[in-house]
N, C-alpha and C positions, 0 to 999 in steps of 0.2 A: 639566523643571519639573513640578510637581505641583499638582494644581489641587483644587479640593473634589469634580472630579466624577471624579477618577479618581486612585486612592490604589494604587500599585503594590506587589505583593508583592518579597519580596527574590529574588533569581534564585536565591540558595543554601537557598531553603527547599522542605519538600512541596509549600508549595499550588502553588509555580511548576512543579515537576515535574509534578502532577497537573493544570493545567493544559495544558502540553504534550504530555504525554502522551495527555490528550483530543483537542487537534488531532489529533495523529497516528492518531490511533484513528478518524477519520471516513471513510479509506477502506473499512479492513473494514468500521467498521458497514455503513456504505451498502449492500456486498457483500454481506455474509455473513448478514446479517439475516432474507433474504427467498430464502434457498438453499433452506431446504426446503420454501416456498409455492410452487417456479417450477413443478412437475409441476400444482398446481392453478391458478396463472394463467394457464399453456398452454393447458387447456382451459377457461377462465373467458372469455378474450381472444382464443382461435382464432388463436392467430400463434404465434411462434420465439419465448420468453421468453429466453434465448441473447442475444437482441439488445436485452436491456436492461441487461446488462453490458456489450454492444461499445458501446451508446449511451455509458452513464455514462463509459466509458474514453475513448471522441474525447474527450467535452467537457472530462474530466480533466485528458488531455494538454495539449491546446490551450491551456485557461485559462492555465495553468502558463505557457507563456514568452510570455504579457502580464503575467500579477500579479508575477513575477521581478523584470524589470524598472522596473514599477513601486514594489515594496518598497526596491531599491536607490536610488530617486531617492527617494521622499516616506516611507522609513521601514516596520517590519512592521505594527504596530497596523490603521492606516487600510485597508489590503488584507483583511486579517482582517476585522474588521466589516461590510466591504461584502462579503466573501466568506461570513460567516455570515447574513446579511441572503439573500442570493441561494439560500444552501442551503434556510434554510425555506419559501421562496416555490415551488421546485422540491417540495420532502416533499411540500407541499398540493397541488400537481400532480398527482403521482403519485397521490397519495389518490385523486383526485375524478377518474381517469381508468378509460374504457371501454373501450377499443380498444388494440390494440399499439401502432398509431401513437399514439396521444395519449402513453404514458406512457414511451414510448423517448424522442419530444421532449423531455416532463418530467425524465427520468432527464440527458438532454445537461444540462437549465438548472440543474439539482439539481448536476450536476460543477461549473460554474462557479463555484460558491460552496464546492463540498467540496474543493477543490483546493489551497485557499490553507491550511488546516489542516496536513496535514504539508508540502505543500512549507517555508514561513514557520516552524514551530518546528524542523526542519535550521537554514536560515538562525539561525534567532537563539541556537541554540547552536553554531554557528561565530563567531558576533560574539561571543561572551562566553569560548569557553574554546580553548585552542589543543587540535595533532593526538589527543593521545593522551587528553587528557581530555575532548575532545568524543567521540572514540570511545566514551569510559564515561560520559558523559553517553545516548548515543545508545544503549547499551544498557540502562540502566537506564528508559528512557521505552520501549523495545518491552516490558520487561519488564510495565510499569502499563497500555501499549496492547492488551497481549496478552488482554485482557479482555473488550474486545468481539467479537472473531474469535470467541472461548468461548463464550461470553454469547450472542451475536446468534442461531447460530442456535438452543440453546438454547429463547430469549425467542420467537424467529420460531416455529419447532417446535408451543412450545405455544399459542401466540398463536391459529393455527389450528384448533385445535381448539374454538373455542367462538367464535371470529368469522371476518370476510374478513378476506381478504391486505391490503386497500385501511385495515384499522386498523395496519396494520405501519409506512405510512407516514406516516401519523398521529403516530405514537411517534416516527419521525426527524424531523418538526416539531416535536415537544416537547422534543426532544435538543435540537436544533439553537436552541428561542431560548432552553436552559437557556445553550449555549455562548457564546453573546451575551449573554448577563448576564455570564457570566464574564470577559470581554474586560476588564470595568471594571476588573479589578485584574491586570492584563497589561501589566510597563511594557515603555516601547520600549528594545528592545536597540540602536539604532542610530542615533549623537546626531547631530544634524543635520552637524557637521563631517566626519563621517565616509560621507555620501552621496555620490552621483553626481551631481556637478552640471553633466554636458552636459545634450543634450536628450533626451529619450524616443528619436525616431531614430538618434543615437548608441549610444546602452544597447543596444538592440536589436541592432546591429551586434555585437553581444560572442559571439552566439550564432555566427556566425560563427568568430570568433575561438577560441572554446571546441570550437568543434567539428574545428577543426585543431589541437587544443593536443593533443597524444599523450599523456601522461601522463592528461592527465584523463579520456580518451574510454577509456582502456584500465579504466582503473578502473570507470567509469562503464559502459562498455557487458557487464564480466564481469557486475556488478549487473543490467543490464539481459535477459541471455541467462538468466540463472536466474529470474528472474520471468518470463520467456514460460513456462517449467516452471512455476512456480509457477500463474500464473494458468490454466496449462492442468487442472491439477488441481481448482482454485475452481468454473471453471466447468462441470468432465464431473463431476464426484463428486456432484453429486446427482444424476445421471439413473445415474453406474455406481451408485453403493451402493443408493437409490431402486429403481429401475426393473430392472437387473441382479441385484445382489445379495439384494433383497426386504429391505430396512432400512426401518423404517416411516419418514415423516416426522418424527413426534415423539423418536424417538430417534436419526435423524440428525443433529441438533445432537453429542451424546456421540463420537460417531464423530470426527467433526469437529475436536470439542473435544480431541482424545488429541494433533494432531499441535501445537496452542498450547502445552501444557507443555511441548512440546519446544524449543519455541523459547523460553520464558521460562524455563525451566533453564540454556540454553547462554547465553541471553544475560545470567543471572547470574554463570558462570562465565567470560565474556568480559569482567567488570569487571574480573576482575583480571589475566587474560592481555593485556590490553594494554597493561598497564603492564612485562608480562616479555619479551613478543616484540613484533618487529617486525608492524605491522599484514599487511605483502607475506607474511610465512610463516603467518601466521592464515589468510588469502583463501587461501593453496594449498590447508593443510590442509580447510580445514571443505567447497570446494570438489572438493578431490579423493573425501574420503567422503559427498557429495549423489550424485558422479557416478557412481561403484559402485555406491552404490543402485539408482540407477534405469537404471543400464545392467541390472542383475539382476534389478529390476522388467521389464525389458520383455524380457526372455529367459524368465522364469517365466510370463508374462500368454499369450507367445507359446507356448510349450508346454502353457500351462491347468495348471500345478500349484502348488499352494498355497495358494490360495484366496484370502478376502478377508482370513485374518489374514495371512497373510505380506504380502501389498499393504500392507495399516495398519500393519505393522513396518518395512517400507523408506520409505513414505511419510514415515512418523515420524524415521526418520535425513533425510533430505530436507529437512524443514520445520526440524528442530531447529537445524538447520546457518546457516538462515535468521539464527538469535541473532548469529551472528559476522560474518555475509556483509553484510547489511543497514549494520550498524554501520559495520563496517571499511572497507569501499568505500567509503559516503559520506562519513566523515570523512578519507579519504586520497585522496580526488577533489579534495574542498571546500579540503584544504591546498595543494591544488597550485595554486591561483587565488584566495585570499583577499582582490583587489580587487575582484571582483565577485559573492561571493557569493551573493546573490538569485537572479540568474539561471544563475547555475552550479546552484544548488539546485531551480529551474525545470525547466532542461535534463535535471538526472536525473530529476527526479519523473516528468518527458513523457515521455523512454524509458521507465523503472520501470514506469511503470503503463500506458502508451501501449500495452505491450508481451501486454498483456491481448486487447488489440485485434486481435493477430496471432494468438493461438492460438487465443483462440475462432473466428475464420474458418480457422484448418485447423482445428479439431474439428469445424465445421461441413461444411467441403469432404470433407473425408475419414472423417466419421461412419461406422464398421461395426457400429454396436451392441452394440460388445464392449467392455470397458478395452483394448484391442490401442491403439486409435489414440490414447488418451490416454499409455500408459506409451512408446510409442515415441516422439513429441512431448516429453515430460518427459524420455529419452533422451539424445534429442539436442540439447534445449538444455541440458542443465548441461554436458553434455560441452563446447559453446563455450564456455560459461562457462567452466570449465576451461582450457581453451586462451586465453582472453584474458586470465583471472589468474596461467596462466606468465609471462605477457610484462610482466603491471603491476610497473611500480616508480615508487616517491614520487622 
């Protein structure tokens, strides 16, 4: 029902896309924003900057299979709001923090609220559209997300150069209650008939259940084994290009920014290959050319030949890959358990991005001050990746 205080857009127009797409767009920002200030918070805050992305990712994770399960009983809307609510109260934290420890905390309570953005617009374009066109839905929203991975560091970049790091997050409180105004025209994709009506404890038990369902986990965890690759790249590529390579701050956004058209090219071109192949032979392909890359990445990096363009060449086949992988997997996850959606949509997010968590502590364990320990990590996880998308079938 519609009321005078909330007048929903149609699901098949722009602004709904461009809304979703927003959600989905608040991991990167949060990330990617403050990449090339983390050399100067280092020594601003005297600690491991490193671990205000391991922070932001627990709290990611974690948020994610409570808001799950909550979206499934009481709907997406109400989780969103309180989850945008929770991100800006976290940005002002961050702002107005001195010390590592203060703004790792803050980075944790800032996930809590940023979590429910892409987990909840997955879910509500599973409620609205079946397999293959939620896959092209799902591409065409990395496509309009792809903007702020570009963008952030970009904006961060030059941001620094004429103020503190501490206005960067300023800016993702300003984001963040533009997103909460937008909510107003955000209808619920998920009619009250159609919830979960045990109890919270119940719902909760589903993660259980999801997590023995094979099909799903196979899906799910190939998605999950390329983004520890991924994330391992997010988090070393400003100290390798920075600090290694001598790339200034300000034009490490550009850098950056080369391997997002790669992902928002393929993932234009993913609109319409999923309507010609099978999702299962997409996931092979675009997985099998991430994993050449970066097995050649980390034989080049290991011999020291090429340099930093050849690195930004394989990296770019890597990321681009992302367009097809991202999409495919979670919509051929999400088909295979379409009565609990939310928290199936949970459960990947907390692997997905959980998985952040795990590479920054080997890049920090095994730190040699060279690209060696980042390209061999990026290595070896696409190559599971790999190996778990042999095995996925819907």
């Amino acid at each position: 029902m519609t009321t005078p205080y909330h007048r929903p857009v149609s699901t098949q127009g722009l602004p709904f896309i461009l809304i979703l797409s927003a959600l989905m767009a608040f991991t990167s920002l949060s990330v990617d924003i403050y990449l090339p200030a983390m050399p100067m918070m280092s020594a601003s805050l005297h600690g491991n900057t490193e671990l205000t992305i391991t922070g932001f990712l627990i709290g990611f994770c974690l948020a994610q299979l409570v808001w799950g399960p909550i979206s499934d009983r009481y709907g997406r809307r109400l989780p969103l709001i309180i989850g945008m609510t929770l991100f800006v109260v976290g940005s002002i934290g961050c702002a107005l923090s001195h010390t590592i420890t203060q703004i790792v905390f803050w980075r944790v309570f800032q996930a809590l609220g940023a979590c429910t953005g892409p987990m909840l617009a997955r879910a509500m374009i599973r409620d609205l559209f079946s397999r293959s066109r939620a896959a092209q839905m799902l591409s065409t929203l990395i496509v309009v997300m792809a903007i702020a991975p570009i963008a952030g560091p970009i904006i961060g970049g030059q941001m620094i150069l004429f103020t503190s790091w501490h206005m960067i997050f300023w800016l993702l409180a300003m984001i963040g209650l533009a997103m909460l105004g937008a909510l107003y025209w955000l209808p619920e994709t998920l009619p009250t008939e159609r919830r979960v009506q045990t109890s919270l404890l119940q719902v909760f038990r589903n993660y259980r259940d999801l997590l023995g369902h094979r099909q799903f986990m196979q899906f799910t965890l190939s998605l999950t084994f390329y983004y520890v690759a991924a994330y391992t790249f997010i988090t070393a590529s400003p100290f390798v290009y920075i600090n290694y390579f001598h790339v200034s701050p300000q034009h490490f956004g550009y850098f950056f920014a080369v391997n997002i058209l790669g992902v928002m090219g393929m993932s234009i071109i993913n609109r319409r290959l999923v309507h010609r192949f099978a999702l299962e032979r997409l996931l092979k392909l675009a997985v099998s050319l991430s994993a050449c890359a970066m097995v050649l990445l980390a034989v080049t990096t290991y011999l020291s030949v090429g340099g930093l363009g050849l690195m930004m060449g394989l990296i770019f086949i890597f990321f681009a890959m992302n367009g097809v992988i991202a999409s495919v997997t979670t919509a051929a996850a999400l088909d295979t358990v379409p009565q609990v959606t939310g928290a199936a949509s949970a459960l990947i997010g907390s692997l997905q991005y959980g998985s952040g968590i795990l590479s920054s502590a080997l890049l920090t364990v095994f730190n040699s001050g060279t690209p060696l320990t980042m390209a061999l990590l990026m290595a070896g996880f696409t190559l599971a990746s790999f190996m778990m998308s042999y095995f996925a079938k819907a």
